[in-house]
N, C-alpha and C positions, 0 to 999 in steps of 0.2 A: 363278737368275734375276739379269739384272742391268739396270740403269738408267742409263740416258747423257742427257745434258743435251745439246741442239746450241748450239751458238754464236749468239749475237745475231743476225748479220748470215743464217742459215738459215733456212727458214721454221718450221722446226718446234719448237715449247719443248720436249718433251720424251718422247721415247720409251722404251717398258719391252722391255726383251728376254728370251728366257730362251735357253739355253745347250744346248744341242741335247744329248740321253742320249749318254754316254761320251764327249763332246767338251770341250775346256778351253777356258776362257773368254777364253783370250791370241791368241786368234784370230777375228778377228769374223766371218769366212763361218762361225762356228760360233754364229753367233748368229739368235735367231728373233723379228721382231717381234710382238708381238703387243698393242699399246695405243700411244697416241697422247694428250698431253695439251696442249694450248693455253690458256696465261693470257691471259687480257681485264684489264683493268683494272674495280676496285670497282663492283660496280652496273649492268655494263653488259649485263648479259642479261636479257631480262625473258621469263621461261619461256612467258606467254601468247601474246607476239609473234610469238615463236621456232614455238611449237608449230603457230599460225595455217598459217606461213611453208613446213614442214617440206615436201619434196618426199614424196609420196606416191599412190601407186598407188590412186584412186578412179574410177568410171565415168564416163566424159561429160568426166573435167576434162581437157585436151590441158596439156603443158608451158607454153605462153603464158597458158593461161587462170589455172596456178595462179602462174606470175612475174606477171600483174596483180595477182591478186586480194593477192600478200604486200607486191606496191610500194604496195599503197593503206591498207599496214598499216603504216604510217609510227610509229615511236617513239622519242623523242628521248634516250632511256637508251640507244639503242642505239649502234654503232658510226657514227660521222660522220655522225650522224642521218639512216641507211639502216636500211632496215625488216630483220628477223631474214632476211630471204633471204639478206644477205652472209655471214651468219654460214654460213647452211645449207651456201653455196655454198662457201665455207672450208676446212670441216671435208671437204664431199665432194671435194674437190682432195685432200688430205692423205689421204684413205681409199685416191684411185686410186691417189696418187703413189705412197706406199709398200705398195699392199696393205693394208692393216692395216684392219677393218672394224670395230674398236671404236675409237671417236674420246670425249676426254671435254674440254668446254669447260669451265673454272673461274672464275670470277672472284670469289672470296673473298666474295660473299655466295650465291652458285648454283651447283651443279654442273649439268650436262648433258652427256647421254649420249647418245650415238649409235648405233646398232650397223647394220650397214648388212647387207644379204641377198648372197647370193651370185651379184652380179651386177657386182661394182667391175671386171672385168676387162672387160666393155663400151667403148665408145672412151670418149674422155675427155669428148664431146659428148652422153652417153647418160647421162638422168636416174636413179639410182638407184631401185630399188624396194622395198618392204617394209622402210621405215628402222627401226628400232625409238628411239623417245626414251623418255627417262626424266629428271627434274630434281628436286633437293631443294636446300631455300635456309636459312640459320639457321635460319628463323622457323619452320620444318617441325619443329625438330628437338627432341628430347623427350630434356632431359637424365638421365641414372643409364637410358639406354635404348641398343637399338644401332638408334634411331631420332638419328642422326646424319648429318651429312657426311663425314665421314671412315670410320664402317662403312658410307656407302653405296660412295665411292670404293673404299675397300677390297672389296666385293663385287664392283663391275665389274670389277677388276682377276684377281679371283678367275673371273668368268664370262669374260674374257675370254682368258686362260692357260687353262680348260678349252676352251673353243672351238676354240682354236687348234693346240692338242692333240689335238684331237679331229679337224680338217682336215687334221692332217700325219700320221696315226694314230698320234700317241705317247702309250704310254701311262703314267700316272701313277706316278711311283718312291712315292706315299704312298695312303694307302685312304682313300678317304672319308667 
């Protein structure tokens, strides 16, 4: 497995790879995305906004009806005091761009998680479906436990390397 940092001027802070079975890692067509991580800065996600915001596959609601209802979810922690949809809209940019259906937003007091269903290969105009989120913040966190942010990051990272593994059929060099 290895991890590469993009450059400032890139969209992306930081993507995980892993290294494709029998292939060396000095060669990057040998390499396999599989997670996506984007820094925010302190404070700036508020999980309830975000969660309001989230695109998601309900009956009756059309794309327009659920872009009103997250602009009227206006929260001033959030990015240029636009409501969690830019966030939403962000992360699912990044999911098409590169594939990668595990997206994790951080901002050093919230994680959030993204996982998106098997539909990112739709045009780039075609709202995602069946996102899955998940978010834990300090204040969740239950020290001498692996009720942390870092065992939660670490798990995504863990679900998301099975995942992806599991999509390309390769299987596991270790037992579970």
């Amino acid at each position: 497995m290895a991890e590469e940092t993009i450059p400032n001027e890139s969209r992306f802070d930081l993507i995980w790879f892993m290294v494709l079975p029998g292939k060396t890692e000095d060669d990057a067509a040998n390499w396999l995305k599989f997670a996506v991580l984007e820094y925010k800065n302190t404070r700036m996600i508020d999980p309830g906004a975000f969660r309001k915001a989230i695109y998601r596959e309900s009956t009756g609601t059309s794309k327009s009806g659920t872009s009103r209802r997250a602009g009227v979810l206006k929260n001033e922690t959030l990015i240029d005091d636009k409501s969690a949809l830019w966030l939403t809209k962000q992360m699912t940019k990044y999911a098409k761009t590169l594939q990668v259906p595990y997206q994790i937003a951080f901002d050093f007091g919230t994680m959030l998680t993204m996982e998106y269903g098997n539909d990112l290969a739709a045009g780039p105009d075609v709202d995602p479906k069946n996102v899955q989120i998940a978010h834990m913040s300090r204040e969740d966190e239950v020290p001498g436990t692996e009720m942390t942010v870092r065992a939660f990051l670490h798990g995504f990272l863990d679900k998301a390397l099975r995942g992806t593994m599991e999509q390309h059929r390769i299987e596991a060099p270790w037992k579970p």
